[in-house]
N, C-alpha and C positions, 0 to 999 in steps of 0.2 A: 487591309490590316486593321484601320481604326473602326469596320464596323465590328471586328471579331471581340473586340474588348467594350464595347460598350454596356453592355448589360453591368459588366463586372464595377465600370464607373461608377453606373447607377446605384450599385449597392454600395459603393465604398461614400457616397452620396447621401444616402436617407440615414434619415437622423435617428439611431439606434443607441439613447442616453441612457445611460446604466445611472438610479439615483443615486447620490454620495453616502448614503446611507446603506444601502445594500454593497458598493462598491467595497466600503471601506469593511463589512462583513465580512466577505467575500474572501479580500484577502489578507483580511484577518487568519483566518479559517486557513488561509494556506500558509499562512506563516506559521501558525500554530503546528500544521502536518510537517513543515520543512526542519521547524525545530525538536518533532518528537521522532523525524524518520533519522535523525544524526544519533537517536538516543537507543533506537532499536536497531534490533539484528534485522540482516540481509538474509537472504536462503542461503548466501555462503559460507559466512558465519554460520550458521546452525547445523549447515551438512557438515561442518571442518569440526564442529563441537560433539557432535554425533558419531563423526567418524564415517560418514558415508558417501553419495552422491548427492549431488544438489537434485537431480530425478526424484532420488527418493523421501526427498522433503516435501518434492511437489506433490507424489503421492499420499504421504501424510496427510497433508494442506487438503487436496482432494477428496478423503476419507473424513475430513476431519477430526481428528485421532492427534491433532497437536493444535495447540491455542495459537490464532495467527490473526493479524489486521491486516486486511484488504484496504489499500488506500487509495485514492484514484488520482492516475495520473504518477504514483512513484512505484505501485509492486505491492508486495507480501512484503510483510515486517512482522518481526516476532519480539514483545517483549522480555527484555531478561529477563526481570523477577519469575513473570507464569512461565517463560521455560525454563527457570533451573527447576520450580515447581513442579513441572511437567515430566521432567529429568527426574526427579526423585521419585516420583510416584511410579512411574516404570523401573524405578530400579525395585520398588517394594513391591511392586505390581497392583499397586492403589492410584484413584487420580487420574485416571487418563480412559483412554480407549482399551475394550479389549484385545487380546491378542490370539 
């Protein structure tokens, strides 16, 4: 049993120093995305705004046919302002993707 883990030791072993400079970057950066992803819509919010399935937001998103930020590590997030923006241009039929 203790030969089946030893490699895994060895890794938890070498000395893998992130400097305090990039560290504190780092997550920086993800505090920055933690604070802007409470600020932005989720794909259920925007399917419940839209009125349809959360599918077919994915298909949007896919198409690109709706302004969306890929985040890595939380999802798709849509900001409000460019999509009520978004929303109005499809309702004038300006502003967006065609149809």
């Amino acid at each position: 049993m203790a030969g089946m883990f030893e490699g895994s030791l060895s890794l938890l072993r070498s000395p893998k120093i992130i400097q305090p400079k990039r560290a504190r970057r780092l997550y920086g950066a993800f505090l920055e995305y933690a604070v802007m992803s409470d600020q932005l819509l989720k794909v259920a919010e925007v399917a419940r705004r839209l009125n349809c399935h959360k599918q077919s937001v994915y298909k949007l998103v896919a198409a690109r046919r709706i302004p969306f930020e890929k985040i890595v590590g939380i999802g798709l997030r849509f900001d409000p302002a460019e999509f009520e923006k978004w929303v109005a241009g499809q309702r004038t039929g300006r502003a967006g993707g065609s149809r």
